[in-house]
Every structure is written in C-alpha cells, then in structure tokens.
N, C-alpha and C positions, 0 to 999 in steps of 0.2 A: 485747209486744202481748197485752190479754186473752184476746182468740180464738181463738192457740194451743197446740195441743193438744202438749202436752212430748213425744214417744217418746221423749227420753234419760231424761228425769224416770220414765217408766212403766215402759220395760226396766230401769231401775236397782232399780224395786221386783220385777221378775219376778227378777232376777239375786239380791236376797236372799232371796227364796224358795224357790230353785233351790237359791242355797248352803246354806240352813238345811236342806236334805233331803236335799243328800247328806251332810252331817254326819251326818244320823240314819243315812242306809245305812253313812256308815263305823264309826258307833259298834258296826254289826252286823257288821261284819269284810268288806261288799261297798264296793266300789270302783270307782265308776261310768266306763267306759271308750270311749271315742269315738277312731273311724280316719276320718280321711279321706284319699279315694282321687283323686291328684290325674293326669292323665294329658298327658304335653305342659308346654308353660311358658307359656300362655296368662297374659299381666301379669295381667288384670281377676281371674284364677282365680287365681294366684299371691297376689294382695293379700285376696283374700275370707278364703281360707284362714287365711293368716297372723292374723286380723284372730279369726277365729274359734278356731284356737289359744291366743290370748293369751286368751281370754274365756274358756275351757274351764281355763286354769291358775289365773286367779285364782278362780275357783268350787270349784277341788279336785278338777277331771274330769280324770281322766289322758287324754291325746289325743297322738295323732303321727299323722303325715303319712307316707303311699307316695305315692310318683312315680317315677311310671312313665315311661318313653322315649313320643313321640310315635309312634313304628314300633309297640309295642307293640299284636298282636292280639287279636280283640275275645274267642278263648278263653283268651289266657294271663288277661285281666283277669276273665274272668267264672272262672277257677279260681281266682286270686289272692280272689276275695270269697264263692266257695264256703267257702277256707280261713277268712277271717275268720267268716261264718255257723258254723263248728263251734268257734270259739274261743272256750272260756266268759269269757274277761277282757275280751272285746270285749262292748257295750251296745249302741254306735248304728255305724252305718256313713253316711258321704255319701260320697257317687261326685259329685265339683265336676263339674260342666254349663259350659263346653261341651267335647265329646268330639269327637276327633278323627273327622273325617268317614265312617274306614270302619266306626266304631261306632257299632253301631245303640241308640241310649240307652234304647228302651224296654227291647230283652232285659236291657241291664246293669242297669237298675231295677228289672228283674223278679226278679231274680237277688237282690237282699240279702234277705233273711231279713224279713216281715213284722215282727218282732216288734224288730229292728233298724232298722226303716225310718224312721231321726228324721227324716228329711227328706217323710214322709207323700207318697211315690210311686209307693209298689206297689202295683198293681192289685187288693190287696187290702186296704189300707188305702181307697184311693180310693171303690172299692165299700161298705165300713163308714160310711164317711163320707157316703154318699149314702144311707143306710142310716140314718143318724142315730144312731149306734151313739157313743156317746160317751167308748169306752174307745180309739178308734180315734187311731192320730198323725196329725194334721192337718198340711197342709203348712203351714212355715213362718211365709212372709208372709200368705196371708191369717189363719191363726190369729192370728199379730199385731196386724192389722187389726182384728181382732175385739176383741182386749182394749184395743186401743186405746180405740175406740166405747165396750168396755164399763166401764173403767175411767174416764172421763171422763163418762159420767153418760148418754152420747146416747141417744135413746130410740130402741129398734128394734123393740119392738111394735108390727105395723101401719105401721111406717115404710115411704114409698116408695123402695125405693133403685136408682140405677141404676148397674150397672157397666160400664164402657166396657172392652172388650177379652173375649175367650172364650177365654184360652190356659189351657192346663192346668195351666200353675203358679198362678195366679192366679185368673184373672175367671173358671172352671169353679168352681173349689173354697168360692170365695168366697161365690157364689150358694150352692151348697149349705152352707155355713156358717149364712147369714143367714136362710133361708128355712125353716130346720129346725122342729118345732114341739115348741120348748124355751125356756125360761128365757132368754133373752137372745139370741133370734132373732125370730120369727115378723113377717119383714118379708115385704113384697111386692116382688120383686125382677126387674128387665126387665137384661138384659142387651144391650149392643148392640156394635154391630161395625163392621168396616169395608164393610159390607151393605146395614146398617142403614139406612132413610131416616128424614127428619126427626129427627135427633138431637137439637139444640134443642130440638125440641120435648119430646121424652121428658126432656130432662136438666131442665127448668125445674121439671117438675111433679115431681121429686124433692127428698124433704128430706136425700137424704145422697148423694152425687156420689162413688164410688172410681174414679180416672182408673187404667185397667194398662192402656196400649193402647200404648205404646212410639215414642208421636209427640211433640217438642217441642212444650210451649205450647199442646197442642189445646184444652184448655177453657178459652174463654174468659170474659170477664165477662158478655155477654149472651146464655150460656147458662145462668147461675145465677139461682137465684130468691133474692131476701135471704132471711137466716137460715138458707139449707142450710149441710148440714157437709159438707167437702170432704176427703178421704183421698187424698193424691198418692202410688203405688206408682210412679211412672215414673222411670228413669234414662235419661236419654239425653245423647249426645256431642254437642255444635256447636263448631262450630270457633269460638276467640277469642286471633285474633293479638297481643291486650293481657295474654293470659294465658302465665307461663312454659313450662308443657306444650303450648301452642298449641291448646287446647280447654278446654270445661268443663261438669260436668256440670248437667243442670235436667232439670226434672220436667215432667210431660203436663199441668201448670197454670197458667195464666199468673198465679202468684201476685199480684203486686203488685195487680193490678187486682182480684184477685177478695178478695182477704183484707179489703177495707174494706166487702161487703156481704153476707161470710160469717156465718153465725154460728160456727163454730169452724171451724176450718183446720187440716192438716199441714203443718209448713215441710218443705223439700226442701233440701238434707239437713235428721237431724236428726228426723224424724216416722216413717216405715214402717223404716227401713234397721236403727236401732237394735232394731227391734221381731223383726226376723226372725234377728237373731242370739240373742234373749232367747228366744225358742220351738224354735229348737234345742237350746241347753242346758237345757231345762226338759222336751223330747222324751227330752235323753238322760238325764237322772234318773230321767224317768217308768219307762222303759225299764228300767234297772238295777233299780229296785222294783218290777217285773212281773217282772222273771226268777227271781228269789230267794222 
C-alpha cells in the first residue's frame, strides 16, 4: 500500500549507519559495549532482550545479558550497575522494565550512569532533553518516531500534532521531541489523556495523530481527518482463540479502517517496534564515541 511508512525499511537504514560507526570506533581500537540487566523471567522481557542481542551482534556491539533471580534486592541490583558504571568496556546499560514489584524503577534508572543511559531515562538525560540540548540520549521509541516522520518527508514545522497518552516513556518525551525549536520539530503539540475531554475533537484537527495510550483499537476512523499521518506506538494483548498462543497482538489504531483516509500510516507490527531497537543501537555507538 503507498501510504505506508516502512520502520523495517527505515531501521535497516539506521542499523547501517550505526554499523558504519562502529567500524570507524574499532578502527580506533574502542569497542562499543552494551549490558542488559534483565531481572526475573518475565516471557515479553525475555524475548525484547533476546531480539535486541541478536541486533547488537550483527552490528559489531559486544553485548551480554545479567539475570538476575526475581528474589533479587533492589541494593544488590543497584550495586551490580554501580559496578557496570565504573566498567570502562561497558558503553550503554538497559535495566529491561518491568521490574519486580519491590523495586522501585525510578532509583534503579537513577542509578546508571548518565552518560550510559541508551535507553534516555535518567533524570538527567530527561531534563537535557526538555532543555533541547541535542547531545542528550533520547529515549528510544519516541526518538524513533521522530526519524520515522523525519525520514519520510512529513512535515512538522507548524504541524498540529496530537499525542494520545502522557506516560513517560513515550507521550512525555515525544511532546518534548517535537515541540523543540529545532530543525525538524517546531510543531504545536496537545497532548491528551484519559482526562482529557473531547478527544475527537482535538484529534480531527491534527495532521499527525501518535496513538501511545495502551488501549486496543482506540482511534478510530471518525476521529481522523483525511490526509493525517498516523504513528501506532501501541502494543496490546486481546485474546484470539483462532490464534495458536490464544492471543494477539494490535496496536491503539484501528488500522483497516483508518489506512484508506490516511495519508501515511504505521503498520503494527512492522512501523515503531523496529524503530526503537535501531535507536538503541545507534544510543549505544553514540555513547562509545562520547567516551573516548
């Protein structure tokens, strides 16, 4: 379908870009080095991981995996990533989300090393980043998001854009992405919620729609106005007893309906997912070439 905006096609270009630079760091004798810190055997955490290992070896980034026992206290893990912060062979750290209930995710976030933080959730990255400081690691997915938009042409000078959800991985950082007053931001940007009134309404009179709100299916067709561009971050589980797992996953867009009066569209999978494993590895290069 024309309207289609590829994220495997876009991260495949991020992932050669990534590899051409750390080529150039090993030609320097550094060797760009990523830990993830996995805690528990949560499956969705188990398979992210794994998913982002294999991405990390084909790119030339040395990476391994700690896993930790789910009994595992919230000091032994924040001494275990004190140790990685003084490890100069180490570059990026991710601490896999979700953490066992008696740990408190901010302190452990708090705890990696700014300058380590691929995954752009330290309260000091965050703050740069509100800051418009543009040396800052942005989180992941929306920095993906970003290159999505920007590598496909969409225009976000003055664009209206609304983002559905305010969570801090996402619809927080995103807004502050797009609203920046820089080269490839300077949108006008409404955020809404599950607060929010009139949502319809707000969403119609936008040209670019990013659904992160964690609901199947919420945005429907006669919330979009033609020719908006639609960015689906949403994962969520429904159950489908036709399916072997007995569930499956779809996004906060009711695609089918909407993709025929979109002007460009994310498919789900396929559009954000690929995009947020290509800005981790492209965090953890950057990083390697800031330390040296």
């Amino acid at each position: 379908m024309h309207n289609l905006i590829d994220g495997k096609a876009i991260a495949s270009q991020i992932h050669k870009e990534t590899a051409d630079q750390v080529e150039k760091l090993k030609s320097r004798g550094i060797h760009p080095g990523l830990v993830f810190v996995r805690v528990g055997e949560d499956p969705a955490s188990r398979a992210y991981v794994g998913m982002k290992e294999k991405m990390a070896e084909e790119l030339g980034i040395a990476s391994r995996t700690l896993v930790l026992d789910s009994s595992t206290s919230q000091q032994q893990l924040l001494d275990l990533i004190d140790g990685l912060n003084h490890d100069s062979s180490v570059h990026g750290i991710l601490v896999q989300a979700p953490l066992p209930s008696h740990i408190d995710e901010r302190v452990v976030f708090s705890m990696v090393s700014p300058r380590k933080d691929v995954d752009g959730f330290h309260p000091v990255n965050v703050g740069r980043l509100m800051l418009g400081d543009a040396e800052c690691f942005r989180p992941c997915t929306p920095a993906g998001v970003h290159e999505l938009l920007k590598r496909s042409h969409v225009p976000l000078d003055g664009a209206n854009v609304v983002i559905l959800g305010r969570g801090n991985i996402v619809g927080k950082p995103m807004a502050s992405i797009l609203m920046q007053k820089a080269p490839d931001a300077n949108a006008t940007v409404t955020v809404l919620h599950s607060r929010s009134r009139d949502i319809t309404s707000h969403c119609l009179r936008a040209d670019i729609i990013i659904a992160a709100i964690g609901s199947p299916h919420f945005l429907k067709a006669d919330m979009v106005k033609s020719g908006a561009v639609i960015v689906d971050v949403g994962v969520n589980r429904i159950e489908d007893p036709s399916s072997k797992r007995g569930y499956r996953l779809v996004g906060d867009v009711d695609f089918h309906l909407i993709q025929p009066i979109a002007g460009r569209i994310t498919p789900n999978p396929g559009g954000v997912g690929p995009m947020t494993i290509a800005m981790l590895m492209h965090n953890t290069a950057r990083a390697a070439h800031q330390m040296h």
